[in-house]
Structures are given as structure tokens and as C-alpha cells.
C-alpha positions in Angstrom: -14.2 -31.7 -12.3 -12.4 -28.6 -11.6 -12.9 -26.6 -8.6 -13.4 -23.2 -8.6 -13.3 -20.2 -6.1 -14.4 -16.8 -6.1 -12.2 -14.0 -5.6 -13.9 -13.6 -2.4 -13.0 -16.8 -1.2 -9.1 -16.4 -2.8 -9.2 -13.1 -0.7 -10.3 -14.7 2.6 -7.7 -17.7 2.2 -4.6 -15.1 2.1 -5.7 -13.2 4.6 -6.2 -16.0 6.9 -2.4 -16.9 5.5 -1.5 -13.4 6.2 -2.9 -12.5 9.9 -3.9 -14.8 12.2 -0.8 -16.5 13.3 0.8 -13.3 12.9 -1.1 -11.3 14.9 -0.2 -13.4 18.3 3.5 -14.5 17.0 5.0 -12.1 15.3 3.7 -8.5 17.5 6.5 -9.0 20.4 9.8 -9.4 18.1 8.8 -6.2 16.2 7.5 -4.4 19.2 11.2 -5.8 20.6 13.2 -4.4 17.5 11.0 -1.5 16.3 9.8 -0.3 19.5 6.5 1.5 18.9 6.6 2.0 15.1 6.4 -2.0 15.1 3.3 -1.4 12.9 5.6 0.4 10.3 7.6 -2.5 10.3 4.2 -5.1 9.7 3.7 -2.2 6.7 7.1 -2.8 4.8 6.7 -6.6 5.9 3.4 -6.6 4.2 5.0 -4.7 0.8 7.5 -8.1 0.8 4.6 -9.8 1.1 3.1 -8.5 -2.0 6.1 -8.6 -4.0 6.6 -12.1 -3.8 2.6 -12.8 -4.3 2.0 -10.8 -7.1 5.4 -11.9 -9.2 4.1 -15.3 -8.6 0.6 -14.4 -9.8 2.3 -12.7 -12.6 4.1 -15.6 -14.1 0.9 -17.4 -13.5 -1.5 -15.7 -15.8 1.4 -15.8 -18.7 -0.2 -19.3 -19.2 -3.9 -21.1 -20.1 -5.3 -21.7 -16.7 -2.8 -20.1 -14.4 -1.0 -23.1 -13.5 2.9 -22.1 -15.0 3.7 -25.4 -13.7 1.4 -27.8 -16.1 3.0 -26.1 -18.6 6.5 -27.2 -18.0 8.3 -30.5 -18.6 8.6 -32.5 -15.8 12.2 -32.2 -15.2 11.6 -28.6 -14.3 8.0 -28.5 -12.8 9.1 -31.8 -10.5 11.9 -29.9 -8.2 9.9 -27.1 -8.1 6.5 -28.7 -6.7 8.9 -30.7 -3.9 10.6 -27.5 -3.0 7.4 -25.7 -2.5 5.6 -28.7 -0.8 8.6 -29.2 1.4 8.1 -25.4 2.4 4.7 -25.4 3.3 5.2 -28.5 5.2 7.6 -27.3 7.6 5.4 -23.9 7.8 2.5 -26.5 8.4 4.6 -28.3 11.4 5.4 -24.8 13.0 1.9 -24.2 13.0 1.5 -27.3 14.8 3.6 -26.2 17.3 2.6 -22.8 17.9 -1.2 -23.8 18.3 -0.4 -26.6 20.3 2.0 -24.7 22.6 -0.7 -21.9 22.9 -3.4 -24.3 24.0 -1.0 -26.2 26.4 0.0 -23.1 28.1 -2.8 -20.5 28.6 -5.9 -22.5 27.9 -5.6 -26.3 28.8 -2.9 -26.7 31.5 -1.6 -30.1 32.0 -2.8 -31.4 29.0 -0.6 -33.7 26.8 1.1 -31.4 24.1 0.6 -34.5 22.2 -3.2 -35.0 22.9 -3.3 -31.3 21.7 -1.3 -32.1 18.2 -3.3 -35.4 17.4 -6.6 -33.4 17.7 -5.4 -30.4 15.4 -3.7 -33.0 13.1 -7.0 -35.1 12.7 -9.5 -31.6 12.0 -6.6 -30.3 9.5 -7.2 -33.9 8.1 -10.6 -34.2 7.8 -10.7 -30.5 6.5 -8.4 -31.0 3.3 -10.0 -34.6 2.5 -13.2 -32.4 2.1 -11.6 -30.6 -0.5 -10.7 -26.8 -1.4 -14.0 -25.7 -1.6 -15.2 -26.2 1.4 -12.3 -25.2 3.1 -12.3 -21.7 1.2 -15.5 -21.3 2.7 -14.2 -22.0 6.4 -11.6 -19.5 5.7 -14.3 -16.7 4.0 -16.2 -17.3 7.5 -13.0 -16.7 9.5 -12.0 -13.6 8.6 -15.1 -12.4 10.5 -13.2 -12.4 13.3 -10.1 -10.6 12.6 -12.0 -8.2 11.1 -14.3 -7.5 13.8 -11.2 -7.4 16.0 -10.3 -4.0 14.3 -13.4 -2.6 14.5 -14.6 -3.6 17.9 -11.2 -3.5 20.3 -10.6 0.4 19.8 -14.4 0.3 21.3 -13.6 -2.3 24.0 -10.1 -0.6 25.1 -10.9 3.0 24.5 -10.7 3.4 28.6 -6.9 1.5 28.6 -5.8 3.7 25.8 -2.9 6.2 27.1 -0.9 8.9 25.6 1.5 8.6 28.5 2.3 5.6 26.5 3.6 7.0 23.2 6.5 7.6 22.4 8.8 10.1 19.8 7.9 9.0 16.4 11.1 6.7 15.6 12.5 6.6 19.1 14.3 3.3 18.0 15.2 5.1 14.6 14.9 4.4 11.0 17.6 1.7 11.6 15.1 0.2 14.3 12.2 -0.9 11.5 14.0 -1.8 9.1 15.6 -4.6 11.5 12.1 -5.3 12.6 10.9 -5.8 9.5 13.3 -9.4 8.3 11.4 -10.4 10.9 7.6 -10.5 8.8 9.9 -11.8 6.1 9.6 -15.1 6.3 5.7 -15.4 6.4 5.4 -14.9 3.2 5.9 -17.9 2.5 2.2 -18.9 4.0 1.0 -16.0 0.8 3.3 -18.3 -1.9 -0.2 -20.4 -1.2 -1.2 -18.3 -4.1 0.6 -21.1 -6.6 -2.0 -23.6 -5.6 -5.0 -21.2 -5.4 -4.5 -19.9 -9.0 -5.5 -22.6 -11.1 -8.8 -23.5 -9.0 -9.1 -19.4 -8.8 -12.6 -18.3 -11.2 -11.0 -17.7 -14.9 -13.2 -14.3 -14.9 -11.8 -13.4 -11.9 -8.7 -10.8 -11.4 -5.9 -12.7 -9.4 -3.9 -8.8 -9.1 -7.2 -7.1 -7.3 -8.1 -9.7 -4.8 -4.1 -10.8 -4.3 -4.0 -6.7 -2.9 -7.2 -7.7 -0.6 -6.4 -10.3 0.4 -2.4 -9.9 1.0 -2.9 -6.4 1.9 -5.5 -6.2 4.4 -3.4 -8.9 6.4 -0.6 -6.6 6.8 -3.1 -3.5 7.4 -4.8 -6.2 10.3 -1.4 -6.9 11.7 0.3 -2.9 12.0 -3.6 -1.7 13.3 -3.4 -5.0 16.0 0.0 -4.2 17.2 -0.8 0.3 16.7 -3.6 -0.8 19.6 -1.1 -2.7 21.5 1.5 0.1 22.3 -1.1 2.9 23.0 -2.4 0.5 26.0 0.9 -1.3 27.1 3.6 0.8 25.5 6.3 -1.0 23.6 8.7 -2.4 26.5 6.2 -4.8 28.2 4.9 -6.2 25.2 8.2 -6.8 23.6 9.0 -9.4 26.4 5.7 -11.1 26.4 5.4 -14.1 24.4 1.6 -13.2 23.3 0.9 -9.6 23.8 -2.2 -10.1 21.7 -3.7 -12.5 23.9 -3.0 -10.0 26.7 -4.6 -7.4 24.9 -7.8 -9.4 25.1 -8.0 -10.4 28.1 -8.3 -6.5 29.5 -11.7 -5.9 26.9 -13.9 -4.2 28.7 -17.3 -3.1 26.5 -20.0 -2.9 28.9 -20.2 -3.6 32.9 -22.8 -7.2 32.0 -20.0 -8.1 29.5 -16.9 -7.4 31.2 -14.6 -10.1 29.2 -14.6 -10.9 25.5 -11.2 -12.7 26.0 -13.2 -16.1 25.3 -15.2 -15.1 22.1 -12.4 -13.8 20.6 -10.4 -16.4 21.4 -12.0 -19.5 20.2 -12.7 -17.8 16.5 -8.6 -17.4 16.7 -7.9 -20.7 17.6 -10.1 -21.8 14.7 -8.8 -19.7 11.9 -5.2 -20.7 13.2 -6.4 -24.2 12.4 -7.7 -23.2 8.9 -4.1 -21.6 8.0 -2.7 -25.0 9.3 -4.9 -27.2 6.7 -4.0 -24.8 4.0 -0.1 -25.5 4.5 -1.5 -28.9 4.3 -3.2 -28.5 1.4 -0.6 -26.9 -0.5 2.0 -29.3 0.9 0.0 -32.3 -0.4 -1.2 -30.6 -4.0 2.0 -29.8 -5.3 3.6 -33.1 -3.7 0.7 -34.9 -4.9 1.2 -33.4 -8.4 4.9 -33.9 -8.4 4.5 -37.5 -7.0 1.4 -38.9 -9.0 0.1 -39.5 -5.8 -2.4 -36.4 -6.1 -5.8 -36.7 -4.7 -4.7 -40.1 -2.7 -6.3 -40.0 0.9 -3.1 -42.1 2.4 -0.5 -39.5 0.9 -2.8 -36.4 2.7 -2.2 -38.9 5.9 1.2 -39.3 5.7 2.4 -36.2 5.0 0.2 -35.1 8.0 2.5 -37.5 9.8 5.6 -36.5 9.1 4.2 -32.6 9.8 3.4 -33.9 13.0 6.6 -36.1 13.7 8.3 -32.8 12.5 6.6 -30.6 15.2 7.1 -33.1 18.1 10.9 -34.2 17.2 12.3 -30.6 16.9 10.7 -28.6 19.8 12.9 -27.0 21.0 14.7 -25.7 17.5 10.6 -24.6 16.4 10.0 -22.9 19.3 13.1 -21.1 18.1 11.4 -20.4 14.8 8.3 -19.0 16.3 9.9 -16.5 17.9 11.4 -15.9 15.1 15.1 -15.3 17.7 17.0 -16.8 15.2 18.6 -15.0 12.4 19.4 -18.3 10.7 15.9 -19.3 10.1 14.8 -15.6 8.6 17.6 -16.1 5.7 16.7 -19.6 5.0 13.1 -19.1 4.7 13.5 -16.2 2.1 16.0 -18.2 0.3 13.8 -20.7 -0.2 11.2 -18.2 -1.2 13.7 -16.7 -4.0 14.3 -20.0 -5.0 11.0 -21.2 -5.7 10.6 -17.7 -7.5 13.5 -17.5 -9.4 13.3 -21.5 -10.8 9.6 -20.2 -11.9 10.2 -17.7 -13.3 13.3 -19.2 -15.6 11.2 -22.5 -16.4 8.5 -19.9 -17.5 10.9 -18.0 -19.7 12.3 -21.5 -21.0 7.9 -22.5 -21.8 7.8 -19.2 -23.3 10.1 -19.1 -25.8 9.6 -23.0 -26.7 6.0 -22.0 -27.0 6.7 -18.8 -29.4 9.1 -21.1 -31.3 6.8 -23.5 -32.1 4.1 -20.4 -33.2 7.0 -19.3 -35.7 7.5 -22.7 -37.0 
């Protein structure tokens, strides 16, 4: 039987692809580059963002079901599945990293960075062997707490907020975001999700509304998370932090009986990190399932978990690189890739097209 979400639940998935990871990687390189306007660059970032999103969901809905790729021949939709899985599962082994690297370092000490990768690799499991569904739903209850993080830090840090700390509108110039922005470029590959989603996506349903939600407000999460974190620490500490966010938690102060909602906010992080994770997964596996014949088969879902995992713990030190997104290198490959899966879409579409109106005229 076919699965199918709401647009409510297609909203909540890309904006759980869109901000959490974000939020606590990607603030100090465009605080670094952009200075204080770093939420201008997460703006410009998040217009990329869309582009590539809503051309995909464009080509999409140009055929029965939304699913461009059941309509090709399999000499064209083949290489494009395996690129696009092969994508999402090196995005899916960064995310290994960066959560396991997190948890080492600030919240379990000591602890085996392996230990750490097993557990998130056998919860990312279990969650895509439950199916899409369920895990849509995980994601819809997720976005609580980004969302609340909006609404309830300018409350929590209204005492830390500073003017001293502003500085002249575009103090690191035009030039400045613009640079910072390559640097949200190559997270849009965790919104390309939107070429699995479609298909399963409620056929009444407007992809092009709830795409904007969803794609959108990650962006608008992102520039107002990193907007609070230069009017309480300026934009030269931050920039040389490796999680400014986290910082910015741990100074909350709402009321003198609850002096610290480092921990609540925390934990809800660290478990929609975990839900962006399984959806690499999950896109990894469907379109190399679909590519493979192997679709649906629980030992495929393992192994490519494996490898993800191999992945993470085999190049450390060259995904650590990646996280902080320090290398130029990586920023141009991702968005290659990105163009590439677009661009042999959109010209295996064209090719369906015309085959399909031929046939009509015949």
C-alpha cells in the first residue's frame, strides 16, 4: 500500500532537514565570514535552498504521482537514484559524525566515540525499518522545539541582550555575505529529500506551498538563531567557537527557580539531529533500494547503515573538515553534485516528455 503524508508532515521533515544541524554547525563560519549580518547570509542561503527544492518539485508534478523517476527508462532513472543515494549517504555519515563528536565532547566525556555511533546508528535503524510514516510523525513532533527556541530565547536572554554589541550594518561589507553565504550552500542537499517525499506526499496536497514552509521557515529559524547570537556575544567570539548555539543556551536565564534551560533544550536537539540522520538514511536506502531492486529489504537498510557508519569512523579527520565547512573543496563538490542530480532530471524529464507527447500524436 502506498504511504501517504500530509503537507504538515512534508513541512516538518524539511524543516528538520533545513535547521537543526544547521543551527549548531553552520552559525560560527558565517558569523566568521559575515560578521554580524551572518543572518543575511542564512537569508540568501535559504533562497539557494529553495531554488534547488522547488525546481525539483517542479519536474516532479510534470508526471502521474510525482515520482519523475518511475517514469523514465532505467538507463536514465538508474544513475540518477545512485547519485542521489550516494549523496545522502555521505550527508548521513557527516551527521554521524557531528552528533557523535557533540555528545563526546560537551555531554558524555570519555565515552567511546564509537559506543556513541553504534547507539545513533541502531535508533536511525530501527526508525526507517518503521517506515516513513511514523517517522514523519517524529519529525512533525520535533519541530516543537526549534520553534519554541524562537519564541522563548528572546524571553530567556532579554537581560544578556546588548547594543554595545552591534555593529555598523555591513561592517564586513556586501563582499562579506556573499562569501558567507557558499557556506549554507551545500545543505541543500539535506532539502533534495523532497525527491523521496513527493511520491508518498497527499496527491491533494500542494508540494509548492508547504516546500516554502517548510524550506523557508528553516532558513527564517537559522538567520533569527544566529540575529540572537550576535546581540548577546557580538560576532568575534562566536566566530571562533565551535558551537555558539550551545553556548547561547547554556546562559538562559527565565526565572530565579529555573535558572538553566540548557538541558531541556538540549535533549529535543539531540533528538531531531537524530531524525535528520534517519531521513539521509531513508532517502539513501529508497532511491538505492529502487535503483538496486533491493527496495524495502531490511539487510540493504542495514548495510548501507554500515558503510554510513564505516564512512564516519574511517575519515575523521577529513569530516570534521566538512562540518566546519573550512574547506572550499567540499562546498563546490557538494553543489556539483546537486546540479548534477538536477540537471540529469531535468533532461531525462524533457527526454519522458517529448516520448510521452509523441506517442499522444501517434
Amino acid at each position: 500500500m502506498q504511504i501517504r503524508i500530509s503537507g504538515g508532515l512534508y513541512a516538518s521533515i524539511l524543516l528538520i532537514m533545513g535547521a537543526v544541524m544547521q543551527v549548531m554547525l553552520l552559525s560560527a563560519p558565517l558569523l566568521d565570514v559575515a560578521g554580524q549580518e551572518g543572518w543575511l547570509s542564512a537569508l540568501l542561503g535559504g533562497v539557494y535552498w529553495l531554488i534547488i527544492t522547488l525546481s525539483v518539485v517542479w519536474i516532479a508534478s510534470r508526471f502521474p504521482g510525482r515520482d519523475p523517476l518511475a517514469a523514465l527508462s532505467p538507463w536514465a532513472s538508474v544513475p540518477i537514484r545512485l547519485l542521489f543515494a550516494l549523496l545522502q549517504l555521505l550527508h548521513y555519515a557527516i551527521a554521524l559524525r557531528n552528533i557523535g563528536d557533540f555528545v563526546e565532547v560537551l555531554l558524555l566525556p570519555g565515552t567511546p566515540g564509537i559506543l556513541i555511533s553504534a547507539i545513533i546508528v541502531a535508533v536511525t535503524l530501527y526508525a526507517v525499518l518503521a517506515g516513513l510514516e511514523p517517522l514523519a510523525r517524529i519529525a512533525f513532533i520535533n519541530t516543537i522545539a526549534p520553534l519554541l527556541s524562537v519564541v522563548l530565547l528572546p524571553l530567556g536572554l532579554a537581560w544578556e541582550f546588548s547594543i554595545l554589541q552591534v555593529d555598523p550594518f555591513l561592517w564586513h561589507g556586501i563582499g562579506g555575505v556573499l562569501r558567507g553565504s557558499l557556506y549554507a550552500l551545500p545543505w541543500a542537499s539535506d532539502a533534495l529529500v523532497v525527491l523521496s517525499l513527493l511520491r508518498h506526499l497527499n496527491p491533494k496536497v500542494s508540494p509548492y506551498r508547504w516546500t516554502l514552509v517548510g524550506v523557508g521557515g528553516a532558513a527564517l529559524l537559522l538567520a533569527a538563531n544566529m540575529a540572537m547570537i550576535t546581540f548577546v556575544f557580538g560576532s568575534v567570539l562566536p566566530a571562533r567557537q565551535l558551537y555558539p548555539a550551545f553556548e547561547l543556551m547554556a546562559i538562559i536565564n527565565v526565572t530565579e527557580g529555573i535558572e538553566r534551560l540548557q538541558a531541556a533544550v538540549i535533549v529535543p536537539w539531540i533528538a531531531s539531529s537524530m531524525v535528520k540522520t534517519a531521513l539521509n538514511l531513508y532517502a539513501a536506502v529508497e532511491e538505492g533500494g529502487l535503483a538496486l531492486g533491493l527496495r524495502n529489504n531490511p539487510r540493504f537498510v542495514v548495510g548501507v547503515a554500515l558503510v554510513g557508519l564505516a564512512i564516519s569512523r574511517l575519515t575523521k579527520g577529513r569530516l570534521e573538515e566538512i562540518s566546519l565547512l573550512r574547506g572550499g573543496g567540499w562546498i563546490w563538490l557538494n553543489v556539483g553534485l546537486q546540479w548534477a542530480i538536477l540537471l540529469l532530471l531535468a533532461a531525462a524529464a524533457l527526454v519522458a516528455l517529448r516520448r510521452r507527447r509523441d506517442c499522444q500524436r501517434a
